[in-house]
Jmol script that loads the backbone (N, CA, C; Angstrom):
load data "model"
ATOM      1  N   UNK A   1      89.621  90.060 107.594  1.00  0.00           N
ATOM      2  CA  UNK A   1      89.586  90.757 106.320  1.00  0.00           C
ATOM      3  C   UNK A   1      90.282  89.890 105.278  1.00  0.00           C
ATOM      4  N   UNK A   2      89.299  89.948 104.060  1.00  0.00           N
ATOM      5  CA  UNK A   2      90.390  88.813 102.995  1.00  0.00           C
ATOM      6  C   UNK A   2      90.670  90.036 102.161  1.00  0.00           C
ATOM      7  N   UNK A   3      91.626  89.456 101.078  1.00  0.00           N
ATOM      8  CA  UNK A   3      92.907  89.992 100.480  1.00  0.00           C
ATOM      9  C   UNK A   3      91.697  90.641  99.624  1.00  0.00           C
ATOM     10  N   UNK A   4      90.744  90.248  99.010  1.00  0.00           N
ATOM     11  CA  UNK A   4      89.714  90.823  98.063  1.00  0.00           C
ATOM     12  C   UNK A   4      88.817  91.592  98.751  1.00  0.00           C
ATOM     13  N   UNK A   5      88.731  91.658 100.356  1.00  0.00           N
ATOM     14  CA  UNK A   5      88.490  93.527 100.836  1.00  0.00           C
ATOM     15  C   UNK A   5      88.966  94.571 100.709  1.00  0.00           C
ATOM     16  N   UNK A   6      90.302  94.267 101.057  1.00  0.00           N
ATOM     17  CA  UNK A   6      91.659  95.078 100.606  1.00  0.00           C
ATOM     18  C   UNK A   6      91.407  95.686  99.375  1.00  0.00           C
ATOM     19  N   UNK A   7      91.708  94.905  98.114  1.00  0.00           N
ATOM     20  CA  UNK A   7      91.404  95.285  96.816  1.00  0.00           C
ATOM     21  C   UNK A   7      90.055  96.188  96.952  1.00  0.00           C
ATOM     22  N   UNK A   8      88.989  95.456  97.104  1.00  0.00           N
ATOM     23  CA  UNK A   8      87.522  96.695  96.885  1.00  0.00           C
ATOM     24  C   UNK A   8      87.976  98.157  97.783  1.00  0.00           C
ATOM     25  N   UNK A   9      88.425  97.948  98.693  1.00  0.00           N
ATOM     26  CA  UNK A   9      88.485  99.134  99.520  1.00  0.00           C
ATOM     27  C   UNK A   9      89.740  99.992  99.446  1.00  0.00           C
ATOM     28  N   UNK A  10      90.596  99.484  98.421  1.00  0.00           N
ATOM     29  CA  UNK A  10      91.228 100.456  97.835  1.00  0.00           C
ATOM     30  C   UNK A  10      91.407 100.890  96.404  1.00  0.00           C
ATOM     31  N   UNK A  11      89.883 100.385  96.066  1.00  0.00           N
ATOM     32  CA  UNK A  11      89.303 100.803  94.528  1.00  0.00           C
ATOM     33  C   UNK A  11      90.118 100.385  93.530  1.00  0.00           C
ATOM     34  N   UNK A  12      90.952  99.235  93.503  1.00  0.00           N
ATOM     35  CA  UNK A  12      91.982  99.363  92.714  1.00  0.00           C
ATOM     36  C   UNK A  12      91.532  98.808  91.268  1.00  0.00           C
ATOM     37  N   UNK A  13      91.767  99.070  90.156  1.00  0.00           N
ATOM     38  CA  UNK A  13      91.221  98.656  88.997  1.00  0.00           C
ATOM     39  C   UNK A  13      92.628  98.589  87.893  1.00  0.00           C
ATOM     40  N   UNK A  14      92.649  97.692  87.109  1.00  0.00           N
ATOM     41  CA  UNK A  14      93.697  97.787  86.208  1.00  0.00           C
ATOM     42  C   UNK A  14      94.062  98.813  85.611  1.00  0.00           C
ATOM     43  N   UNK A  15      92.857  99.592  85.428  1.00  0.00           N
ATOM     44  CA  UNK A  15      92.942 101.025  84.827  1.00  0.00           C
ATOM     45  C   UNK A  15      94.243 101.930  85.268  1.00  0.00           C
ATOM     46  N   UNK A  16      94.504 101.338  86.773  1.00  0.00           N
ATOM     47  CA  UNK A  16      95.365 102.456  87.627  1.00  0.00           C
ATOM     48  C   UNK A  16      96.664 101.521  87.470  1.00  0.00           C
ATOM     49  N   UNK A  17      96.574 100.556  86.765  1.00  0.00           N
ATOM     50  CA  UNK A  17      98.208 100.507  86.260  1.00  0.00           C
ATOM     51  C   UNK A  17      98.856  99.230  87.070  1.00  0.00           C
ATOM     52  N   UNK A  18      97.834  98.966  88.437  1.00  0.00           N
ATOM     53  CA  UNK A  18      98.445  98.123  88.842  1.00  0.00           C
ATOM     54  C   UNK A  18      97.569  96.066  88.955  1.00  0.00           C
ATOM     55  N   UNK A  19      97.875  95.299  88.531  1.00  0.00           N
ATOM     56  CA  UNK A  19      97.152  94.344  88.281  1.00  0.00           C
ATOM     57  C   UNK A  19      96.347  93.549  89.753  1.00  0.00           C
ATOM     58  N   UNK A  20      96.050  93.055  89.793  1.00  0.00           N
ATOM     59  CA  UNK A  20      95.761  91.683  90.993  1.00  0.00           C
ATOM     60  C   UNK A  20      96.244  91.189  91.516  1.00  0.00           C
ATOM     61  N   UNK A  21      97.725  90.922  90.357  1.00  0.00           N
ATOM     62  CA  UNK A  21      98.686  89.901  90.990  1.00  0.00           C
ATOM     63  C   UNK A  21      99.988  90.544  91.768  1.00  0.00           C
ATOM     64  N   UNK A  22      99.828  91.430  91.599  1.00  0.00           N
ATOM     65  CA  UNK A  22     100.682  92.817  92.085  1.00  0.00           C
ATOM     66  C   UNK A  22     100.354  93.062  93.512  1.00  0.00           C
ATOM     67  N   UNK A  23      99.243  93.208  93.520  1.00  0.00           N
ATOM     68  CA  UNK A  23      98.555  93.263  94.995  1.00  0.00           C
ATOM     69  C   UNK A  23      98.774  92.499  95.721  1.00  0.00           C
ATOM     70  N   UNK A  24      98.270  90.811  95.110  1.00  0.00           N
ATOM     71  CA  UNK A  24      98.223  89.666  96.320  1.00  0.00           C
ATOM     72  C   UNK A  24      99.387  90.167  96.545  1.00  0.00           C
ATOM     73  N   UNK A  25     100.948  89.759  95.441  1.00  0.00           N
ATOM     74  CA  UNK A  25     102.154  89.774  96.177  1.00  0.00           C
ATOM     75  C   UNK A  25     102.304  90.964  96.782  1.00  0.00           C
ATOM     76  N   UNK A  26     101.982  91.853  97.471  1.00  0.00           N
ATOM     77  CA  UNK A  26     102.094  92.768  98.245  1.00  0.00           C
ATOM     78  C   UNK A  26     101.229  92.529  99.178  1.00  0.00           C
ATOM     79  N   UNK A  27     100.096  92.448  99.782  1.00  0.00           N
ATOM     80  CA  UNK A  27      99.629  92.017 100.892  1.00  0.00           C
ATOM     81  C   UNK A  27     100.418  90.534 101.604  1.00  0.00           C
ATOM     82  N   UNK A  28     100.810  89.335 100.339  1.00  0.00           N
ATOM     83  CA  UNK A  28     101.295  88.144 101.167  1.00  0.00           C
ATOM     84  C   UNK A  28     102.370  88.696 101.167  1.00  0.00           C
ATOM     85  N   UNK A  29     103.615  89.787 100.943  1.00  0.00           N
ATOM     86  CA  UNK A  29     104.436  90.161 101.446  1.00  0.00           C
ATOM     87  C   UNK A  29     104.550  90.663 103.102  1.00  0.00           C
ATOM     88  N   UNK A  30     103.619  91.658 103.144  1.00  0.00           N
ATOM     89  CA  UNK A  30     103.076  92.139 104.029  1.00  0.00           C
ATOM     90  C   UNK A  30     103.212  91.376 105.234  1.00  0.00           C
ATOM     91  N   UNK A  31     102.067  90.351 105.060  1.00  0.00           N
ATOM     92  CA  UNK A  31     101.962  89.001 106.223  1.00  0.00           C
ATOM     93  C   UNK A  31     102.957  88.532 106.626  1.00  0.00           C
ATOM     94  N   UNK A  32     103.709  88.133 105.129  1.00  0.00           N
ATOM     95  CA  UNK A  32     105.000  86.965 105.968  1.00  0.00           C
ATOM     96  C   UNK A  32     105.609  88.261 106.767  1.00  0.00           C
ATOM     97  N   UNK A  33     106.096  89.933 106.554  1.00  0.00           N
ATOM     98  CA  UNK A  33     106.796  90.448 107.725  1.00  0.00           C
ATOM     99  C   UNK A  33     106.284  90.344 109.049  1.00  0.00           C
ATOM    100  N   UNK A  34     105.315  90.282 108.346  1.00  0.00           N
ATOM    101  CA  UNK A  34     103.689  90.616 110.227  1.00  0.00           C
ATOM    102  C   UNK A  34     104.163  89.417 110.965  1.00  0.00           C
ATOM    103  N   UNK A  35     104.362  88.013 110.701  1.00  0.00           N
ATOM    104  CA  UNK A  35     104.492  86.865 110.590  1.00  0.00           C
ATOM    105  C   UNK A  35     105.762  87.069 112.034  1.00  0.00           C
ATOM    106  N   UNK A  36     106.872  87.093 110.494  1.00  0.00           N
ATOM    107  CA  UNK A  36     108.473  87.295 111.424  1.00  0.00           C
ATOM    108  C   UNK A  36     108.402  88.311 112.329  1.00  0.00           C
ATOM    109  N   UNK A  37     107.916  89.156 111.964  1.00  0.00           N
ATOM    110  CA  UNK A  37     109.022  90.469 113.213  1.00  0.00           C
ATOM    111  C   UNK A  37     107.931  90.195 114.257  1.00  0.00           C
ATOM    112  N   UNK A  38     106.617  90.250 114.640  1.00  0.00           N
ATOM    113  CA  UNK A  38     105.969  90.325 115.250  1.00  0.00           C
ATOM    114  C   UNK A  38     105.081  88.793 115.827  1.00  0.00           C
ATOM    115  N   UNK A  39     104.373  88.113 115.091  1.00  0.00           N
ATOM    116  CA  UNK A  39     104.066  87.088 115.825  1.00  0.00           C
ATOM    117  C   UNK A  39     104.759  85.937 116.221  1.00  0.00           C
ATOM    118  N   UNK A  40     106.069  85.575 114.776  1.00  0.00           N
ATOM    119  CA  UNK A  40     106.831  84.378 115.329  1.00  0.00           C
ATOM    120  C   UNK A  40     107.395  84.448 116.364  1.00  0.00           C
ATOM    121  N   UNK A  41     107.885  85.153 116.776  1.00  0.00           N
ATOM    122  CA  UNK A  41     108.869  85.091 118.363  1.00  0.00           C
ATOM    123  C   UNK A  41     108.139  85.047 119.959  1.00  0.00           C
ATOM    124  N   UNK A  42     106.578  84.731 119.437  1.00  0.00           N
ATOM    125  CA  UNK A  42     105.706  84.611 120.593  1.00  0.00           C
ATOM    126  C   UNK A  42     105.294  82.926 120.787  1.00  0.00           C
ATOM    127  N   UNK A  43     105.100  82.234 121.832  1.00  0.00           N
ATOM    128  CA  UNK A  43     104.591  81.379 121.521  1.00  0.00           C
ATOM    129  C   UNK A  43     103.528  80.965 121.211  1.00  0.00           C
ATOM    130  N   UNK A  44     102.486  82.021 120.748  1.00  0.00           N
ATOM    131  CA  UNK A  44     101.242  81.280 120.293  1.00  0.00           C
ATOM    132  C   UNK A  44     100.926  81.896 118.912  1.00  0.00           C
ATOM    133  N   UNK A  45     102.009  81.730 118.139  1.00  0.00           N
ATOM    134  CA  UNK A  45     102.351  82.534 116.734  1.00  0.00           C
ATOM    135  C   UNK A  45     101.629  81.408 115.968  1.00  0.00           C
ATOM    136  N   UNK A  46     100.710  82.219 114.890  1.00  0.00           N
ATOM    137  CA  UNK A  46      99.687  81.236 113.742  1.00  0.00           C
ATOM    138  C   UNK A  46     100.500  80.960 112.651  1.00  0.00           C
ATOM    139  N   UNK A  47     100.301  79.964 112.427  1.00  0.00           N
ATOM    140  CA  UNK A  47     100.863  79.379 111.643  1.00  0.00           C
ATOM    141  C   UNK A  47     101.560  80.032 110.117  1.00  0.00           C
ATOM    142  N   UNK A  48     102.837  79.470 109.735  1.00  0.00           N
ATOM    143  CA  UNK A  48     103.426  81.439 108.939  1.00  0.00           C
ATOM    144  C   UNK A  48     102.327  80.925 107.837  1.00  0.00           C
ATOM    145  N   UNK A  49     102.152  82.135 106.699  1.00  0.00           N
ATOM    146  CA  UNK A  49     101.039  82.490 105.687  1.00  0.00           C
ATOM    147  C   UNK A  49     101.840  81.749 104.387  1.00  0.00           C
ATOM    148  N   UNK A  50     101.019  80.658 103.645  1.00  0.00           N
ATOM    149  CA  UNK A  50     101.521  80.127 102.830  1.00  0.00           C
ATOM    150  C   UNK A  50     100.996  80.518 101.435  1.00  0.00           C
ATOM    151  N   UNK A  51     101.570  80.717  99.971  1.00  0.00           N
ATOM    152  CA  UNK A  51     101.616  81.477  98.979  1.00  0.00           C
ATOM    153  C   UNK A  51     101.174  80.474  98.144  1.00  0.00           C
ATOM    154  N   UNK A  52     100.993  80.835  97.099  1.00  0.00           N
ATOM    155  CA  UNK A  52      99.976  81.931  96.683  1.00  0.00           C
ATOM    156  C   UNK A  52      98.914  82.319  97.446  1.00  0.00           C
ATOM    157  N   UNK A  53      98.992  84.336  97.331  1.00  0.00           N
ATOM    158  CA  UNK A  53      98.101  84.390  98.042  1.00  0.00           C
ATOM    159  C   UNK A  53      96.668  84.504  97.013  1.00  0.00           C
ATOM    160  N   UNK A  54      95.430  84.073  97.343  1.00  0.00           N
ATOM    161  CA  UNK A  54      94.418  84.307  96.611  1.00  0.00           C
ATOM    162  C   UNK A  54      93.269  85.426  96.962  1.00  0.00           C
ATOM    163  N   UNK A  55      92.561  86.261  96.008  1.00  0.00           N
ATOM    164  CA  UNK A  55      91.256  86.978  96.626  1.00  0.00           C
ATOM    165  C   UNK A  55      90.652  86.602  97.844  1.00  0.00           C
ATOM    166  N   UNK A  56      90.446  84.612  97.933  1.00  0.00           N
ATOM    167  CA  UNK A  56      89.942  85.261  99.536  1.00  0.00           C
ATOM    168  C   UNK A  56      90.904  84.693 100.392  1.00  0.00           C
ATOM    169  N   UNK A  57      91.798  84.705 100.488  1.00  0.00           N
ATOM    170  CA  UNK A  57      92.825  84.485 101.237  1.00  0.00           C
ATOM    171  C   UNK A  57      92.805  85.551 102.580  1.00  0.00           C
ATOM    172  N   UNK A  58      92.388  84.982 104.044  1.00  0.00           N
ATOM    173  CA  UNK A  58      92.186  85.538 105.263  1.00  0.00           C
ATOM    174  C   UNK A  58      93.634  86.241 105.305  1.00  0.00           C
ATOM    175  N   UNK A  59      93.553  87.313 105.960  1.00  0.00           N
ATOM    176  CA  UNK A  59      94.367  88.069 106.450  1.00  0.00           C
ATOM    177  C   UNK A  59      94.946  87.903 107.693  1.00  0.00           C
ATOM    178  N   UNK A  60      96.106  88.295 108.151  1.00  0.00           N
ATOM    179  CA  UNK A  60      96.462  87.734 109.778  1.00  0.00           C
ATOM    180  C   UNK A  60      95.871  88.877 110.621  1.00  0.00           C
ATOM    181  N   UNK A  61      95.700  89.858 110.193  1.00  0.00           N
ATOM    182  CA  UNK A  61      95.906  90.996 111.067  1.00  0.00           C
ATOM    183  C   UNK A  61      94.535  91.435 111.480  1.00  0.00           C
ATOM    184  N   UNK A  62      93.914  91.254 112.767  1.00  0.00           N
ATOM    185  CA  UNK A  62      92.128  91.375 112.631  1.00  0.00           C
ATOM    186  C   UNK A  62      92.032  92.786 113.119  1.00  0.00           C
ATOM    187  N   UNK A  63      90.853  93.200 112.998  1.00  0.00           N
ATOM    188  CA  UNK A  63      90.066  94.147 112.816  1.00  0.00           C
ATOM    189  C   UNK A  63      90.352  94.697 114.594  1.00  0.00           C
ATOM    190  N   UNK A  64      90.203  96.222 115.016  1.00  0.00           N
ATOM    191  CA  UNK A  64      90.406  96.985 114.588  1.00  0.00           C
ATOM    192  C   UNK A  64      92.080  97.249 113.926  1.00  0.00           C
ATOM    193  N   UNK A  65      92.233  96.436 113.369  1.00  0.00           N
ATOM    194  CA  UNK A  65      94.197  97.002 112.847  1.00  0.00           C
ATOM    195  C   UNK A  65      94.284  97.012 111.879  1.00  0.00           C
ATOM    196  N   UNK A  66      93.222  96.073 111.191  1.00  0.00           N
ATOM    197  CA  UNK A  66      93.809  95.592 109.851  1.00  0.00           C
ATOM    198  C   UNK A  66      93.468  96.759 108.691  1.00  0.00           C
ATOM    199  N   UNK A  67      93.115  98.036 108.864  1.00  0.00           N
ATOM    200  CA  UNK A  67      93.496  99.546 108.022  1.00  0.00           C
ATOM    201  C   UNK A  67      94.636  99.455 107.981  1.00  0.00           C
ATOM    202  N   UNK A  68      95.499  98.463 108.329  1.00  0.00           N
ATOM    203  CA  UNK A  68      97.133  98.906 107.824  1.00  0.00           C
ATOM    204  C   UNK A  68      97.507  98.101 106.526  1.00  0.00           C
ATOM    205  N   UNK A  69      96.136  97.354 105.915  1.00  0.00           N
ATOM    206  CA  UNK A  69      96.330  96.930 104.730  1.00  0.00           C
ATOM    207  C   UNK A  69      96.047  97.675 104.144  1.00  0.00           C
ATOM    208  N   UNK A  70      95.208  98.499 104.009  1.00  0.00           N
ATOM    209  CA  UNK A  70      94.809  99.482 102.907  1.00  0.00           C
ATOM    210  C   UNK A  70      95.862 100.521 103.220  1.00  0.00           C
ATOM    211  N   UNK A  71      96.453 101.291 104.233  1.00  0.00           N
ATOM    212  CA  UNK A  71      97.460 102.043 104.142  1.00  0.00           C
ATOM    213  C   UNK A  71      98.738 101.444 103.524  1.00  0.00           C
ATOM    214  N   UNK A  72      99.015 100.313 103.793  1.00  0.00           N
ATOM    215  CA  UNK A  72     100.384  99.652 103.043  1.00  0.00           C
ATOM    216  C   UNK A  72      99.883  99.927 101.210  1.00  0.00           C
ATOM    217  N   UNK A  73      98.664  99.494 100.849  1.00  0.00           N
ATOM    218  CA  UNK A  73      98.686  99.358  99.572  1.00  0.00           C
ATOM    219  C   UNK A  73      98.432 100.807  98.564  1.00  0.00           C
ATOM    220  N   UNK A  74      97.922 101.785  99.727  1.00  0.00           N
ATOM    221  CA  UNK A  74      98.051 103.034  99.304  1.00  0.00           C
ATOM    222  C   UNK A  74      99.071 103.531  99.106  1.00  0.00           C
ATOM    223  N   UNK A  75     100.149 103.638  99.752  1.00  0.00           N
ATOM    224  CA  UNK A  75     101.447 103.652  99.950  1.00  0.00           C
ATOM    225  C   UNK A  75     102.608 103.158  99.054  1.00  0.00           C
ATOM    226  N   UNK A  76     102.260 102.005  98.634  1.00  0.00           N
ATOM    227  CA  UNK A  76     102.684 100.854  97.693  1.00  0.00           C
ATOM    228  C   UNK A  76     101.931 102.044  96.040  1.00  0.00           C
ATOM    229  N   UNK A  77     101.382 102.339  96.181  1.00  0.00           N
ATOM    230  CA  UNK A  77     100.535 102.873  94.734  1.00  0.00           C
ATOM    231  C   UNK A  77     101.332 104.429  94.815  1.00  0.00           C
ATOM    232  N   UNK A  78     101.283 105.017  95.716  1.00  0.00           N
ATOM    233  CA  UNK A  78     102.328 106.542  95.686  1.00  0.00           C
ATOM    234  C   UNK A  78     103.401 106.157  95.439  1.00  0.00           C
ATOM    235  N   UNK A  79     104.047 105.143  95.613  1.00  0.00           N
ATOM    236  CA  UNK A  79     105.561 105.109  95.493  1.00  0.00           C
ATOM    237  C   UNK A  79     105.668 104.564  94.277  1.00  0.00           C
ATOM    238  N   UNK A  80     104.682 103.584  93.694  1.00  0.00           N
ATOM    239  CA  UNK A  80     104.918 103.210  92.284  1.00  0.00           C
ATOM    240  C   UNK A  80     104.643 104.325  91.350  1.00  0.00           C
ATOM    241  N   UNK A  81     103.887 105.321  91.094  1.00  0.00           N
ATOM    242  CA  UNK A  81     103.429 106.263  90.797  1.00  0.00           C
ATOM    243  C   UNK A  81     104.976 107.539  91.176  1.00  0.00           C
ATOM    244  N   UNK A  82     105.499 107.570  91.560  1.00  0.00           N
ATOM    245  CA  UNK A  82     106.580 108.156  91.936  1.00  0.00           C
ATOM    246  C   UNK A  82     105.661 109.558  92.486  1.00  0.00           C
ATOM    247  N   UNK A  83     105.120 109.582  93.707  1.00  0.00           N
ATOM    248  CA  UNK A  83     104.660 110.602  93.837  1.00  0.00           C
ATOM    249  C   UNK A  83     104.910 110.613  95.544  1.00  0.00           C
ATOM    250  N   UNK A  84     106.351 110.946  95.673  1.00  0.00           N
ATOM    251  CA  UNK A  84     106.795 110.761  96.592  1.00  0.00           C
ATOM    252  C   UNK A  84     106.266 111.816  98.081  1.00  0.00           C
ATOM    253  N   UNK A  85     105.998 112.725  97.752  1.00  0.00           N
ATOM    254  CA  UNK A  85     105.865 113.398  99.026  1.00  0.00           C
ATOM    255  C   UNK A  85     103.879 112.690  99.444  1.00  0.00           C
ATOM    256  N   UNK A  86     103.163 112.325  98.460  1.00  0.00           N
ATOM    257  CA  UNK A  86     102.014 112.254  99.460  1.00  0.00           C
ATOM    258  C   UNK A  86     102.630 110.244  99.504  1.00  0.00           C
ATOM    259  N   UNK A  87     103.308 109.730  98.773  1.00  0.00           N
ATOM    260  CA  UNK A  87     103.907 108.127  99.055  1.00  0.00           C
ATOM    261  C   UNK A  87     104.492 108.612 100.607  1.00  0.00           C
ATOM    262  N   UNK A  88     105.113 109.305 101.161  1.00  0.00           N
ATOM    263  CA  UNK A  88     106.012 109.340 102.431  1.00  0.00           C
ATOM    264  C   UNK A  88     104.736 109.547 103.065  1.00  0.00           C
ATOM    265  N   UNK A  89     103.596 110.703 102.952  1.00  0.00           N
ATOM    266  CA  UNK A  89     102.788 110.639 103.907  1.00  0.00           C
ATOM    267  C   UNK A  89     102.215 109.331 104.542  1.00  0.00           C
ATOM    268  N   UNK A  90     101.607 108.293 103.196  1.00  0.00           N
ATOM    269  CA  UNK A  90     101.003 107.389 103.217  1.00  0.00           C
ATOM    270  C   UNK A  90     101.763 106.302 104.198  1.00  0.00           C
ATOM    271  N   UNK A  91     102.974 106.094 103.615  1.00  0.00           N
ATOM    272  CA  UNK A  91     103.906 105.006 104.352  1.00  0.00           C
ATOM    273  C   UNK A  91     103.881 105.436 105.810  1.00  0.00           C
ATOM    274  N   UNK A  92     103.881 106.875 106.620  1.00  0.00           N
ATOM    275  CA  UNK A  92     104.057 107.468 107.689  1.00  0.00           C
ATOM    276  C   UNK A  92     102.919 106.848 108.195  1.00  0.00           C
ATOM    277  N   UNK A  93     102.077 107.200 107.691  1.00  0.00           N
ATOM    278  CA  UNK A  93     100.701 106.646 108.148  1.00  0.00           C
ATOM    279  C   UNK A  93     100.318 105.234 108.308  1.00  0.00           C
ATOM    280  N   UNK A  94     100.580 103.901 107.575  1.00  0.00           N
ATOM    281  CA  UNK A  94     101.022 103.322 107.753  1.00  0.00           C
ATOM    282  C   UNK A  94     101.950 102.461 108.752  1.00  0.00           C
ATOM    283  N   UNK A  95     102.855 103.193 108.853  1.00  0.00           N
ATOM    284  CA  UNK A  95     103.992 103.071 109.704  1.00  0.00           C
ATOM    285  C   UNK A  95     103.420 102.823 111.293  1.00  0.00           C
ATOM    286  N   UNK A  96     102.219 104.364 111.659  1.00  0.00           N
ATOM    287  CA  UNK A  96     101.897 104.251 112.949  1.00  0.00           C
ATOM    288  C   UNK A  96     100.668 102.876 113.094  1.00  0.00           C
ATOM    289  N   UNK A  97     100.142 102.547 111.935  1.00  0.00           N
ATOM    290  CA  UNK A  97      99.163 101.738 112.071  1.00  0.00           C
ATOM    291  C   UNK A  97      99.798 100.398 112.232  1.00  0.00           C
ATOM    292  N   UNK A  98     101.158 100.062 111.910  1.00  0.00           N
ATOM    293  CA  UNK A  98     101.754  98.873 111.800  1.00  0.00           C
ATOM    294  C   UNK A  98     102.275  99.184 113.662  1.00  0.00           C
ATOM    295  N   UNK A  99     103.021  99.871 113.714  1.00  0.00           N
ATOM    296  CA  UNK A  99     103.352 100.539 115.392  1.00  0.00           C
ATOM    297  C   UNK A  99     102.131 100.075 116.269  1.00  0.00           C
ATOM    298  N   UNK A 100     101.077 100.488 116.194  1.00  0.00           N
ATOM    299  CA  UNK A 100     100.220 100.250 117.040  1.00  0.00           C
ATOM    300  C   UNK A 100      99.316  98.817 117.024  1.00  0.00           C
ATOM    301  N   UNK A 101      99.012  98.211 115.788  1.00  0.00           N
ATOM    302  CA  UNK A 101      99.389  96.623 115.710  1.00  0.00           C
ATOM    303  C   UNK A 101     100.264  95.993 116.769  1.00  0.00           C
ATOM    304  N   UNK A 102     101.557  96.077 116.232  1.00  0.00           N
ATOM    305  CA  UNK A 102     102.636  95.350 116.626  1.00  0.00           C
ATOM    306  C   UNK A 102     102.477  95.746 118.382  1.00  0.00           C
ATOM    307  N   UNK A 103     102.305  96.807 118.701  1.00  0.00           N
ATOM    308  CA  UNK A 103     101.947  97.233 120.509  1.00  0.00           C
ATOM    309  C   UNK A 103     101.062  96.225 121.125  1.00  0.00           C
ATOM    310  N   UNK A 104      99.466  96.228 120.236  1.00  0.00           N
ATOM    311  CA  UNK A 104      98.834  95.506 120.727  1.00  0.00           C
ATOM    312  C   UNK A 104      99.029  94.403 120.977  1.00  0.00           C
ATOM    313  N   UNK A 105      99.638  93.628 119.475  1.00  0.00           N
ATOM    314  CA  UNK A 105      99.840  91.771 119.857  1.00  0.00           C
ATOM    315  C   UNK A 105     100.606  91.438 120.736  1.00  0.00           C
ATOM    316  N   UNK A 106     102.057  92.393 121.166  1.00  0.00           N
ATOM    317  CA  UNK A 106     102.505  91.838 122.080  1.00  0.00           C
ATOM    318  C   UNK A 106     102.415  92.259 123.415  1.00  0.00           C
ATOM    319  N   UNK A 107     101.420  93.694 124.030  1.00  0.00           N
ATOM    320  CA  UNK A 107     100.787  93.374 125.245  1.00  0.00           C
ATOM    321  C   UNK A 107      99.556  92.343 125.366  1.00  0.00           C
ATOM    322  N   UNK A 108      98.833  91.634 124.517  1.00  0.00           N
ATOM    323  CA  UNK A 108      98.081  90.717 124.469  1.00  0.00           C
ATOM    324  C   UNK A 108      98.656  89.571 124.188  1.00  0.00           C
ATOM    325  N   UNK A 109      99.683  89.369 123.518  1.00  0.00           N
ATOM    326  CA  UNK A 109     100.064  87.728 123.324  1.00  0.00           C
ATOM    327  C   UNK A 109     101.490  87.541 124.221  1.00  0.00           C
ATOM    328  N   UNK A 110     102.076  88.366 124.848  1.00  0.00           N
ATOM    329  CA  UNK A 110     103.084  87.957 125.787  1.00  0.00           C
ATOM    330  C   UNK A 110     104.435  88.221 125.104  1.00  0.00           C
ATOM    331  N   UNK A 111     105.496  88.523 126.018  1.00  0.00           N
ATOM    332  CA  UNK A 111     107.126  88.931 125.495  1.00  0.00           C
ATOM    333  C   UNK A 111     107.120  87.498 124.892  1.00  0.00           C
ATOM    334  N   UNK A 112     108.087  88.026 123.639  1.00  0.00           N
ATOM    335  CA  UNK A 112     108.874  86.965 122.744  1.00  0.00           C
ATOM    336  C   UNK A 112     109.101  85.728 123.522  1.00  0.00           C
ATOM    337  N   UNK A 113     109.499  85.017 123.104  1.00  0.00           N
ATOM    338  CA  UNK A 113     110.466  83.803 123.954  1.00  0.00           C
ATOM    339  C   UNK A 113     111.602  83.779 123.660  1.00  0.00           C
ATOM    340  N   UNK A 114     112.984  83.196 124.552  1.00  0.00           N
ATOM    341  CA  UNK A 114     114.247  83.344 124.002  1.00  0.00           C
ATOM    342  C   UNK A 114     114.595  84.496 123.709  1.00  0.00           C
ATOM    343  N   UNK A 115     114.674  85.436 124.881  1.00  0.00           N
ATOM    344  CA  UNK A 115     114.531  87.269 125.070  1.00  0.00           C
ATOM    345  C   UNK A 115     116.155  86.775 125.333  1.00  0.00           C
ATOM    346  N   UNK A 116     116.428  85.826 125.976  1.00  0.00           N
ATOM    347  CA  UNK A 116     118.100  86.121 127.235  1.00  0.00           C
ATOM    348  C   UNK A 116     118.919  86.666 125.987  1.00  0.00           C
ATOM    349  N   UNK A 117     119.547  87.700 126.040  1.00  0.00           N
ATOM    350  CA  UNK A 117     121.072  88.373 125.531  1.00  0.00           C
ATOM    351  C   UNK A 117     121.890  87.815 126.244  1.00  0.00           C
ATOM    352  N   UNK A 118     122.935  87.302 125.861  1.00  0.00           N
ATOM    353  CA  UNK A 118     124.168  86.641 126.456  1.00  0.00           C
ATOM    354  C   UNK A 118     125.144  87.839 126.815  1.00  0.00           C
ATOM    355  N   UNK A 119     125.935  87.812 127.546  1.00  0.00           N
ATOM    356  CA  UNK A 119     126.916  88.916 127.764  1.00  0.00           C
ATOM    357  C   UNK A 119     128.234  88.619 126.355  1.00  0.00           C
ATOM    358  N   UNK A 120     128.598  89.828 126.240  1.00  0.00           N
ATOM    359  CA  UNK A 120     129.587  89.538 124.832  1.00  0.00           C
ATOM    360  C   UNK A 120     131.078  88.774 125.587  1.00  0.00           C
ATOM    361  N   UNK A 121     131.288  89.243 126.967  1.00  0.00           N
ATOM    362  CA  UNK A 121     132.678  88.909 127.640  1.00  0.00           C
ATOM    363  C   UNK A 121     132.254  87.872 128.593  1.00  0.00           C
TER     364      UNK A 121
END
end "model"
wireframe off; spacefill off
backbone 0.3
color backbone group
């Protein structure tokens, strides 16, 4: 999915207050977390997402998961909008779609590396 699916499929138009450039930096926000918390600590982590992001700028997150871009940016639009109780729904929603992402890549791409906890004593 590129960054300019995202946009069409969450209808977004200047009209609604929020620009283009608003977006990319919120989807390449997005990535670089997807990036850290979840693929870097594996060893077959893609290469981190380098900025500016552009309209067709590929997405990391493939299909069936990547609805957690359009829930992040829905989410991102309730909370700018200060319309907090359906913004909490959205982010909730969200939340499980990022949850179940993050499940998949790492029963498919393998535990982190450099798991050992040292003892504190």
């Amino acid at each position: 999915m590129t960054v300019q699916d995202v946009i069409t499929q969450a209808g977004h138009t200047e009209s609604d207050g929020y620009d283009q450039e608003m977006t990319l930096a919120w989807l390449c926000g997005l990535d670089r977390r997807i990036h850290q918390e979840i693929m870097l600590p594996r060893e077959c982590a893609p290469p981190e997402p380098e900025g500016p992001y552009t309209p067709d700028t590929e997405l990391l997150v493939p299909a069936p998961y990547d609805d957690l871009y359009l829930l992040y940016i829905r989410a991102q639009n309730e909370f700018f909008r200060d319309q907090m109780d359906r913004g909490g729904n959205a982010f909730a929603m969200f939340n499980t779609a990022y949850e179940r992402f993050a499940a998949w890549y790492i029963r498919t791409h393998g535990p982190a590396r450099n798991t050992y906890i040292s003892p504190l004593f």
